[in-house]
N, C-alpha and C positions, 0 to 999 in steps of 0.2 A: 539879132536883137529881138525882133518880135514872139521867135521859141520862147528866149531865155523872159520876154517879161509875162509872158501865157503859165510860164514855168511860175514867173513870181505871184501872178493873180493867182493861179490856184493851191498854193500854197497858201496865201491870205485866206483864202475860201475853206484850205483844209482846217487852219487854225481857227476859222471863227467858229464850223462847225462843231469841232473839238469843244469848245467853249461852251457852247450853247447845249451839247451833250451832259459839259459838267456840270452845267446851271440845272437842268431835269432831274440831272442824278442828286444832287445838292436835296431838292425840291421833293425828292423821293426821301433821302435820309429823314427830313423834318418829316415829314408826313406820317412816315411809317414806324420812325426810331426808335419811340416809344415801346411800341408794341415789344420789339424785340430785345432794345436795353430793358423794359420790364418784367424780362425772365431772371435777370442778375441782379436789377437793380430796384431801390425801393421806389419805385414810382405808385402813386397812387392811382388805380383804373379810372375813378371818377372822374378826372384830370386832364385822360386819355379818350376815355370811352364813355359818352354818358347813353342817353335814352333816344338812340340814334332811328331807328326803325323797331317798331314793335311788332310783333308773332303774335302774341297772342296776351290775353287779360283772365283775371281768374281771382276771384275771393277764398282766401285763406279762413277755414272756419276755428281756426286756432284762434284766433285773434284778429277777423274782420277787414285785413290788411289785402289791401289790391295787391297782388303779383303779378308783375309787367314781364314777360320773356320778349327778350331783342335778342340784334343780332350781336351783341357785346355783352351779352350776359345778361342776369334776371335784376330785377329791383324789386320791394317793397314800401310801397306807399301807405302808410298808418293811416286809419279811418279818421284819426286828427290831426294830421300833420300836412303841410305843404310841400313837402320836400320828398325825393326818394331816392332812397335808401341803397346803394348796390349791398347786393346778399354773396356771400364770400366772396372769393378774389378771381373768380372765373372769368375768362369773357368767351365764352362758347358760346356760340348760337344756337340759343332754342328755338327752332323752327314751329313744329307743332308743340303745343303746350297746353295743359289738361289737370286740375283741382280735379283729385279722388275723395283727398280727407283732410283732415286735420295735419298741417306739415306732409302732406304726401300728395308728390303732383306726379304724372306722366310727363315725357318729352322725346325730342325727339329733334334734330341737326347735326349739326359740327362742331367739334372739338376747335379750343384756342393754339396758339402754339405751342405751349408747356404741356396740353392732350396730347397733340402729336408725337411731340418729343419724347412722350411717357409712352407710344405707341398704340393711344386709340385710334381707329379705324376713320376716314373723314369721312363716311356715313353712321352717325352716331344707331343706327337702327330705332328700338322702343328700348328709353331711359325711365328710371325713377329716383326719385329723391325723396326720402324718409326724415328730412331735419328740415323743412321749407325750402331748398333749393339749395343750399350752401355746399351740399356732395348730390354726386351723380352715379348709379348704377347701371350697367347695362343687364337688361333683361332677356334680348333677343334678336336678330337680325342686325346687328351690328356688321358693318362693313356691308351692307345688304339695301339698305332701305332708311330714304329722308322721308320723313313721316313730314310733311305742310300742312298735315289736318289730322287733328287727337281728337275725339269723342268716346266718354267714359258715360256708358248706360246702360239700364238692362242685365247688367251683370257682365257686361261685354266691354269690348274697347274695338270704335272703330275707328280707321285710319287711310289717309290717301296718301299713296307714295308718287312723292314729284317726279323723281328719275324716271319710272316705268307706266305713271297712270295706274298702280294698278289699288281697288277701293280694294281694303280689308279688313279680317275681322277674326277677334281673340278672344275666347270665354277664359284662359289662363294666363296671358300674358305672353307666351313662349310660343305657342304652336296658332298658325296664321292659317285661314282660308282666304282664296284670293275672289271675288264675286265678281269683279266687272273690272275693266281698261275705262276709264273716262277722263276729261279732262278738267276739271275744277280749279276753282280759286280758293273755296273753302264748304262747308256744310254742317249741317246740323239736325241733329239726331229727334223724331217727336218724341217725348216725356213720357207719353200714354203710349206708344207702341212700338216694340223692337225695330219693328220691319218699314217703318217711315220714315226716311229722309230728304229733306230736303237741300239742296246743293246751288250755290253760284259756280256757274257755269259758263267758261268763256265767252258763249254767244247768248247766253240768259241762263233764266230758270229753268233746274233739273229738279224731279221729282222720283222717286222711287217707292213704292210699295212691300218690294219686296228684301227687304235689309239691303240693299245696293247691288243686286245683282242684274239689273234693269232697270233703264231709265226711260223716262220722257220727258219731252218740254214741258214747261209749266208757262203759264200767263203769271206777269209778273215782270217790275224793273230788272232790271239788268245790274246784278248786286255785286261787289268787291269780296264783302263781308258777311257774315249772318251768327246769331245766335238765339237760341230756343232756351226757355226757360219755366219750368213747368209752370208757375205763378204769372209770370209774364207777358207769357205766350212768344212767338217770332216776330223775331225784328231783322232787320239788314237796311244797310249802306252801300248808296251808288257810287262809282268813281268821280263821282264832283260832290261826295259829303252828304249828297240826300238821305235823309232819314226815312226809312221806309216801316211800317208797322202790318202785319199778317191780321184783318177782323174780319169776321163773317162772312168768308169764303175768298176775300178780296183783297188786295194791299192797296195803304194808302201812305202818303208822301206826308207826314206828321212836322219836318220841320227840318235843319241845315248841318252839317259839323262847319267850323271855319274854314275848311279843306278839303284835302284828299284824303280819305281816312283810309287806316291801315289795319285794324284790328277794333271790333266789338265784342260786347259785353250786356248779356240782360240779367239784371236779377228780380228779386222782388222788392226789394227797395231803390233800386236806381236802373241804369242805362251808365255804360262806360265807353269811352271811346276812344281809342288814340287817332290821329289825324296831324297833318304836315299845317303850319300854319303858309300866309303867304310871303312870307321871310325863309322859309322850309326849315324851320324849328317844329321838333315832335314835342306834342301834347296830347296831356293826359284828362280827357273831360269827362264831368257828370252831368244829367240831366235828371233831376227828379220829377218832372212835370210830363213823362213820359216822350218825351223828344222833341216836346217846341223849343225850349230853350237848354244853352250849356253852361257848365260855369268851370274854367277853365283851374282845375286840381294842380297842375304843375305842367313846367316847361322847359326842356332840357335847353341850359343855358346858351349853345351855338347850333347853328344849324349842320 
């Protein structure tokens, strides 16, 4: 009798686990279903996929409009509107992301599911896009290299590839020189000279003199973010939202994001920011007051 009720308990045991398998898998379907009923079906991505984590911030000189790359695809934000916008029907992830011109941006991540299915490669290499983001070209190093950091200057285009560390650099778009192995979170190019970069750097500030083929530390917070603007000058963001501003050989702590920020933005007329709220809703903010204060542009509706 005691087999036979060991026999009965672990068959209860086998069934609840069974159970409790289906309820994960159930919890997987809702989760994920969309994604993939949205190859067949007319599902709208906004719906599915809004402004989940942002890559990277960029002004369109077509028409003034913020261009947000996440990891669900690009939006456009109108220089008068609240709202944004998904741009075609993609949800690839642009990793690195980089304003050339008018409708014509750089990029660089992973392909959605309908890329793959079409057979592009899951390291997107160096992309462009010639209509403001709505189609994607590959350019070069495809299946090769996830660019996390696009900088277009100088006539050049420099880039950090996440897979390998390795910093690089393109006078045609196609043919790559490889200058240093480093580890970065992001960087930014000076305005005034090819060969200066400055880099957030896992354990701080990196500096380079020489277009990134050598680095050193630099004095200076401990940045997530940064961006160089030739009217602007340097700015970067700490991992708790600190605003940080580059003046007279020295950084100073100017003012807060509500968050953990994910991607900046300097131009000459503003500061942009994206940042996690404390609900973990991404936001899209400006500050015109050079970074004391934000004023909160849009919010993607769930966290």
């Amino acid at each position: 009798m005691a087999r036979h009720h060991d026999r009965g308990r672990l068959h209860a045991g086998h069934v609840a686990l069974l159970a409790a398998f289906a309820v994960v898998i159930v919890a997987f379907a809702v989760v994920f279903g969309l994604r993939i009923v949205g190859d067949d079906d007319p599902v709208d991505p906004n719906d599915a996929y809004g402004v989940a984590h942002v890559h990277g911030l960029g002004i369109n000189p077509a028409d003034g409009s913020l261009i947000i790359a996440t990891h669900n695809g690009s939006f456009r934000l109108a220089a008068a509107e609240d709202d944004a916008e998904r741009i075609g029907d993609s949800l690839q992830d642009t990793m690195g992301f980089s304003v050339i011109g008018p409708d014509r941006f750089l990029g660089s991540g992973h392909p959605d599911l309908p890329g793959r299915r079409a057979g592009q490669p899951a390291q997107l290499g160096l992309i462009e896009s010639t209509d403001a983001g709505a189609t994607w070209t590959e350019l070069s190093l495809g299946g090769q290299v996830d660019f996390h950091g696009l900088a277009s200057a100088h006539g050049q285009v420099y880039g950090w590839d996440s897979g390998s560390g390795r910093f690089m650099v393109s006078r045609d778009r196609r043919t790559w020189e490889t200058r240093s192995t480093v580890d970065l979170l992001g960087f930014a190019v000076d305005p005034d000279d090819a060969g200066h970069v400055v880099a957030a750097g896992q354990k701080g500030l990196l500096e380079s003199t020489d277009g990134g083929r050598t680095w050193t530390q630099a004095d200076g917070p401990t940045l997530v973010a940064i961006s160089w603007d030739a009217t602007a000058g340097l700015w970067g963001v700490d991992g708790d939202g600190g605003v940080h501003r580059f003046s007279s050989s020295e950084w100073t702590n100017v003012g807060a994001l509500p968050g953990e920020a994910q991607a900046l933005l300097a131009t000459p007329d503003a500061l942009y920011a994206a940042a996690f709220d404390d609900t973990g809703r991404t936001g899209i903010y400006r500050s015109t007051d050079s970074g004391a204060t934000w004023d909160l542009r849009f919010a993607d509706p769930a966290p």
